[in-house]
C-alpha positions in Angstrom: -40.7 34.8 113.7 -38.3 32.3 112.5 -36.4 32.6 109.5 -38.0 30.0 107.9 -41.4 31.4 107.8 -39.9 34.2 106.3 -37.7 32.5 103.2 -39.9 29.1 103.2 -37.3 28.1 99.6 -34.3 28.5 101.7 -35.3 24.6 103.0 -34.6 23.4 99.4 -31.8 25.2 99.0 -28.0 25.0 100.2 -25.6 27.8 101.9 -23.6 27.8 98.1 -26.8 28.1 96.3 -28.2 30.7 98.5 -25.0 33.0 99.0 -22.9 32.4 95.7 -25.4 34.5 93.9 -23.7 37.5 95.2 -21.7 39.0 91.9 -19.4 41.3 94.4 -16.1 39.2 93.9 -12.8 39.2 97.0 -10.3 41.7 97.3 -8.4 38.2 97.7 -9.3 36.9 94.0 -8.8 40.6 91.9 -5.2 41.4 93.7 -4.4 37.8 92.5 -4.9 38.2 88.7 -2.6 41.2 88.9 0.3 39.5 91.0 3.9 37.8 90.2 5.1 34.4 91.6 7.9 35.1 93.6 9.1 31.8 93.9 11.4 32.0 91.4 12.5 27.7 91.1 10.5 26.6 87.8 8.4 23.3 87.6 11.1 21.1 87.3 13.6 22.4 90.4 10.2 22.3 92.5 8.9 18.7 91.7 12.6 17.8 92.5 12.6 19.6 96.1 9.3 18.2 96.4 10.9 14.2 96.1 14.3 14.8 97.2 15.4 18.1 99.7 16.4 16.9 102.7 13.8 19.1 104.9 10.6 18.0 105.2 8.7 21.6 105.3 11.2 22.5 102.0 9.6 19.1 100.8 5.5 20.5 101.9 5.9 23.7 100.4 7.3 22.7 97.3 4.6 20.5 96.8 2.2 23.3 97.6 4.0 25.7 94.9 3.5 23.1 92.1 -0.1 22.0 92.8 -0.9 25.8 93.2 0.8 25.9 89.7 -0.5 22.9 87.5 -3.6 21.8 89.7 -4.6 18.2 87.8 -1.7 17.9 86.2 0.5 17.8 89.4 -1.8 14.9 90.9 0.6 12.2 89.8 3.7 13.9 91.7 0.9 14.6 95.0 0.1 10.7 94.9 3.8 9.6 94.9 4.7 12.0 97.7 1.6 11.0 99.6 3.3 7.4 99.2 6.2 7.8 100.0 6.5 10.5 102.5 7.6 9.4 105.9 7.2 13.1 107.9 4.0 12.7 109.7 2.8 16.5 110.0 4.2 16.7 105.7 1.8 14.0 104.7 -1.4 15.4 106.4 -0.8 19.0 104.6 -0.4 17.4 101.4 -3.6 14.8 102.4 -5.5 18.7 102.4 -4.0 19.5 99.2 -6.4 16.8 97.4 -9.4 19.3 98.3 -7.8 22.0 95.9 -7.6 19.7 92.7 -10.6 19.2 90.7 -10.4 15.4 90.1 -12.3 12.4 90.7 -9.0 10.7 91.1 -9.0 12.9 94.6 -11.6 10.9 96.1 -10.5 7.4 96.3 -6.6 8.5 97.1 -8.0 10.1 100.4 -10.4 7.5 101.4 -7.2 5.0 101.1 -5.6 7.2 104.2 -8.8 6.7 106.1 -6.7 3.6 107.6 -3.1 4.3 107.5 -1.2 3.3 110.2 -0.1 6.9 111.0 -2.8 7.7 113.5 -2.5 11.5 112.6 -2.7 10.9 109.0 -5.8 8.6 109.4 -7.5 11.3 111.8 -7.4 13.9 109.0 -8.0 12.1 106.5 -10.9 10.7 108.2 -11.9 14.8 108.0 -11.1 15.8 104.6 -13.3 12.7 103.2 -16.3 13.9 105.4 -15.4 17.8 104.7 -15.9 17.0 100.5 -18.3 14.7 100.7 -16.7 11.7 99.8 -17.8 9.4 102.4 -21.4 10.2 104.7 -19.3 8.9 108.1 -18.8 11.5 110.5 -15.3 12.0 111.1 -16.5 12.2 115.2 -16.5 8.8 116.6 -17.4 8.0 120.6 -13.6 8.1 121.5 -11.8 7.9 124.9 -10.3 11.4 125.7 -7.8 12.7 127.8 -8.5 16.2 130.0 -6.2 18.0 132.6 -8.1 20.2 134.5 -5.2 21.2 136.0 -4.3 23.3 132.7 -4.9 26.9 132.2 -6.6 26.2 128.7 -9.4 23.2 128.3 -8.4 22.6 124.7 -4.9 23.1 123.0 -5.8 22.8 118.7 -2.8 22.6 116.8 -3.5 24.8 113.7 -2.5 23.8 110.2 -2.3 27.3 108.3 -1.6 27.9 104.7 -1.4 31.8 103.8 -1.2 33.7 100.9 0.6 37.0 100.9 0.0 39.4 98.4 2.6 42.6 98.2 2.0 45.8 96.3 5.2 46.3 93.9 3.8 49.5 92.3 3.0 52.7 93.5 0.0 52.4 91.3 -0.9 49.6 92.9 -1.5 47.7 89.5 1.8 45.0 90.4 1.3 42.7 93.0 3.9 40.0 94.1 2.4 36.9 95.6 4.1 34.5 98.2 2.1 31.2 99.1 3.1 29.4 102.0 2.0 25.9 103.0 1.1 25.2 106.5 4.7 23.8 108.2 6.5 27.1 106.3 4.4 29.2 108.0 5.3 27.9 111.0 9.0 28.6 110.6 8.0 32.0 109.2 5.5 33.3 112.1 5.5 30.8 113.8 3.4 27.2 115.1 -0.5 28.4 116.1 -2.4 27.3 119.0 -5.8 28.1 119.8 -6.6 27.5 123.0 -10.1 27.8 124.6 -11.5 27.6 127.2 -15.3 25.9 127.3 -17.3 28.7 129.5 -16.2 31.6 127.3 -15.1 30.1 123.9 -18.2 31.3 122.0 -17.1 35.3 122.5 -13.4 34.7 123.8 -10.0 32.4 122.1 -6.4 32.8 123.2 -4.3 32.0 120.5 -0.7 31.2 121.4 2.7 31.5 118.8 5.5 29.9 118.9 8.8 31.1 116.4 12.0 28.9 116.6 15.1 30.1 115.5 14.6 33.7 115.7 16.3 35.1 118.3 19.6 34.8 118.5 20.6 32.9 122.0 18.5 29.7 120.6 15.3 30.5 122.8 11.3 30.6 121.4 9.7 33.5 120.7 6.3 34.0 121.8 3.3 35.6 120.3 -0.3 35.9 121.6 -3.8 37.2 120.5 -6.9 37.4 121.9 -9.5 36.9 119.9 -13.2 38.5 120.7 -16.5 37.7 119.0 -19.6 36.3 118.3 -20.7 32.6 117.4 -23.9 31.6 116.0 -25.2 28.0 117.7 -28.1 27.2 116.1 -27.0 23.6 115.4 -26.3 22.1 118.8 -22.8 20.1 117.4 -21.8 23.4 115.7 -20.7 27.1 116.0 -20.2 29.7 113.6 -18.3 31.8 114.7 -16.5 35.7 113.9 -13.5 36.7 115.9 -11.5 39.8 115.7 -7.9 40.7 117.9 -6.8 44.0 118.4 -3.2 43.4 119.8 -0.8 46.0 121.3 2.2 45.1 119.8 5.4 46.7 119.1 6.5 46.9 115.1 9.6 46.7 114.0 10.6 49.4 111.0 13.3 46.3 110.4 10.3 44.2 108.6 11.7 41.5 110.8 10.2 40.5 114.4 12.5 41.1 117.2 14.9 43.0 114.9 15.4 46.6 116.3 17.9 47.6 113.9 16.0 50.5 112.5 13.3 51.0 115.5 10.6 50.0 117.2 7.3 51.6 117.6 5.5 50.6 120.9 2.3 49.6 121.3 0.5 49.9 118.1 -2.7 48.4 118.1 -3.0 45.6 114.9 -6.1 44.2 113.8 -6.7 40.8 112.9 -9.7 38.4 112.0 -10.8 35.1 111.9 -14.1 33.4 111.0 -15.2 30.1 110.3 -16.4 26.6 112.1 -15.8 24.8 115.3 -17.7 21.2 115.5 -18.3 19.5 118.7 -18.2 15.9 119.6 -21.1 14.9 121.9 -19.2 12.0 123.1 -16.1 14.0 124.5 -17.4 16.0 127.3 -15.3 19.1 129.0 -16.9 20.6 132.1 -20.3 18.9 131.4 -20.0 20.3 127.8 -19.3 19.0 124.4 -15.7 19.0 123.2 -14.4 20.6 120.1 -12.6 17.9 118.5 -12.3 20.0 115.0 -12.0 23.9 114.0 -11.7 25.6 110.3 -12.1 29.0 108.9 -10.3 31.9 107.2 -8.2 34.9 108.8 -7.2 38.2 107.0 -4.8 40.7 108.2 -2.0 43.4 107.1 1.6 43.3 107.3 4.8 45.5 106.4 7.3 43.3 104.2 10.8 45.2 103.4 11.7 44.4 100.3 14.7 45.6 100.6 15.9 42.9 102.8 14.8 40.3 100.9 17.0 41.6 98.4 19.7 42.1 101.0 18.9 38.2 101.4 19.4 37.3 98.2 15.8 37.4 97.5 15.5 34.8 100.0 11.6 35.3 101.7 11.0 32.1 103.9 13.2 32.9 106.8 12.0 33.5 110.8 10.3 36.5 111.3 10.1 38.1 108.0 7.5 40.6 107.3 5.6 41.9 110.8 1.9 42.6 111.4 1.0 46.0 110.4 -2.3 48.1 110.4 -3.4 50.8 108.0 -4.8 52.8 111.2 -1.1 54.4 112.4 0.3 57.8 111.3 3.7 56.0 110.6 3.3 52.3 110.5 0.0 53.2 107.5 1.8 54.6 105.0 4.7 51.4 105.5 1.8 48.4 105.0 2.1 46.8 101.8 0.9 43.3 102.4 -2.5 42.3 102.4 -2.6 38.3 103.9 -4.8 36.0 103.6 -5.3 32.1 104.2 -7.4 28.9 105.6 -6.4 26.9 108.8 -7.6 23.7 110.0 -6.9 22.2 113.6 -8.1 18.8 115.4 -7.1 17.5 118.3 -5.5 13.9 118.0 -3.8 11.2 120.5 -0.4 13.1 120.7 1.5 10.4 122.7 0.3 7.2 120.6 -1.8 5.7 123.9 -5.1 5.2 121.6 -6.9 8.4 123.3 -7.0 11.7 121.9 -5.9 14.4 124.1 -7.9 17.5 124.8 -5.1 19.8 126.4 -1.3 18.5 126.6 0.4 21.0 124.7 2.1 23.9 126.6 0.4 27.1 126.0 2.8 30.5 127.1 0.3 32.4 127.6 -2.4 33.7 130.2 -6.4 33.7 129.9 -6.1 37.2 128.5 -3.6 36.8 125.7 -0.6 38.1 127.6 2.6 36.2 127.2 3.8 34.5 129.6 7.0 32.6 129.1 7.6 30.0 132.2 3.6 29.2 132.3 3.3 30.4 136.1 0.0 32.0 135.6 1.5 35.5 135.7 2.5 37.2 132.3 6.0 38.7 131.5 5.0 41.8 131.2 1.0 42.6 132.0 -0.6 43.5 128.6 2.1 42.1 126.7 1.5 40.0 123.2 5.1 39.4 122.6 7.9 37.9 124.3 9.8 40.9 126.0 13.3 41.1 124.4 16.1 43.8 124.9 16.0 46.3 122.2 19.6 47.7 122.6 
């Protein structure tokens, strides 16, 4: 019987009206009344990183800080930096930070960017207008596309990723410290996300490929992969809703810090991690017969171990490569260690990466095979089979 038949009001009704009736409120939203900022700069060092550091993802995250701070009242300083920024991959975060200010002035600056002569900026901004609302055009136009069947993956998203981290300070877990990172720091933290799938299995199967610069110490990438399984709902033919989950061998690091095994490692500990959210296909981009995704968003929760005592031993420095590591609460030794519920929102799309006018379905180079094993020099083999992180010495 269809669900209609059943609930004939739910026609007249939307997903917000029907669901945020629910009084149960997130783990996300209590632990956040109870937690600390522990970026320490104050309003005035952050709107001045924001104008002036010499790093663009210094410049992103400061941004990110204030607007999480004041919300409307940090508008003015968003608008400027929206003007005046020149780092391509900065100004599309801070386009996305317009969706978390409750203004009406937030509607007719992101329209403006529907046009901008930074294709990437105008190809998000054509999707956080349509996302709020703000305009009734579909951000999905009929669009010449590039595909390489040659490649291992059909699609390669780049994922924009803000996270909030949320650390237990007290052993009666009434102190929480809180950490938010904006999409390019969390790149140079865990790294820059891909997800990567492939069109026959992409409703119950993603690869999602990591890549961490600066890490280990002889200059070369570090490498981190997950495979995703799960279900998607596809009752609207451009749309899936979809529920992943990864359950990763990995090793952990008693260091808190990736790679570093200073203190030990632990082998093969199996962490959990989960996504959900929307992928939304564009029926004139076609893969295999198919319809492309040309744009995925959704949540992801996980655990993670951060050692507090070497961010102290850093000066209380947090936002370096590899800090904290992915923990579990399901380990006799790496349980009792987790103190770091995470949390976030990503958003990827895929866009015309070399500036000939088409988008481009699959250019970017995945290290990884099809099931989420690392493999470094892309031959199709992995470094190690069953491996989900780049095989270092641990001497």
């Amino acid at each position: 019987m269809a669900i209609e038949k059943l609930h004939p009001e739910w026609q007249e009704q939307s997903q917000q009206e029907i669901f945020g009736r629910d009084p149960i409120v997130r783990f996300e939203k209590m632990v956040a009344r109870s937690a600390i900022e522990l970026d320490l700069r104050d309003d005035d060092q952050l709107m001045a990183d924001a104008r002036n550091h010499p790093d663009p993802i210094v410049r992103e995250h400061s941004m990110y800080q204030l607007v999480h701070r004041r919300g409307v009242a940090a508008l003015p300083v968003l608008e400027e930096r929206l003007l005046e920024e020149r780092d391509s991959a900065t100004r599309v975060n801070l386009l996305w930070l317009l969706q978390e200010i409750p203004s009406e002035k937030c509607a007719p600056l992101a329209l403006s960017f529907r046009h901008d002569k930074d294709h990437r900026v105008q190809e998000w901004a054509r999707v956080f207008t349509w996302e709020m609302g703000w305009t009734p055009e579909d951000f999905r136009r009929a669009r010449h596309a590039t595909y390489d069947p040659s490649k291992r993956f059909d699609e390669t998203v780049f994922l924009h990723i803000r996270c909030h981290l949320y650390t237990r300070l007290s052993a009666a877990n009434d102190l929480w410290g809180h950490v938010y990172m904006s999409p390019q720091m969390l790149g140079r933290v865990y790294g820059q996300a891909l997800a990567c799938p492939v069109t026959e299995t992409r409703e119950h199967t993603l690869v999602l490929c990591k890549t961490l610069k600066g890490l280990h110490p002889d200059g070369t990438n570090h490498y981190e992969t997950f495979e995703f399984k799960g279900f998607t709902e596809r009752s609207s033919p451009l749309q899936g809703n979809f529920y992943f989950e990864a359950h990763a061998n990995r090793p952990f690091y008693l260091s808190g810090k990736a790679d570093d095994a200073s203190e030990g490692v632990i082998t093969d500990v199996t962490i959990p991690f989960a996504r959900e959210g929307q992928w939304f296909l564009n029926e004139n981009i076609q893969i295999k017969g198919q319809p492309a995704i040309e744009m995925v968003r959704g949540r992801f929760q996980g655990w993670a171990f951060v050692n507090l005592e070497l961010v102290q031993r850093n000066n209380g420095e947090f936002l370096f490569p590899g800090n904290s590591v992915l923990s579990t609460l399901h380990h006799p030794v790496v349980g009792p260690m987790t103190n770091t519920f995470l949390t976030g929102t990503f958003k990827g799309k895929i866009l015309d990466w070399n500036g000939d006018g088409e988008l481009d379905l699959n250019p970017l180079d995945v290290h990884a095979t099809r099931a989420g094993e690392v493999d470094t020099d892309m031959d199709g083999i992995p470094d190690v089979p069953g491996r989900s992180v780049c095989p270092r010495s641990h001497a």
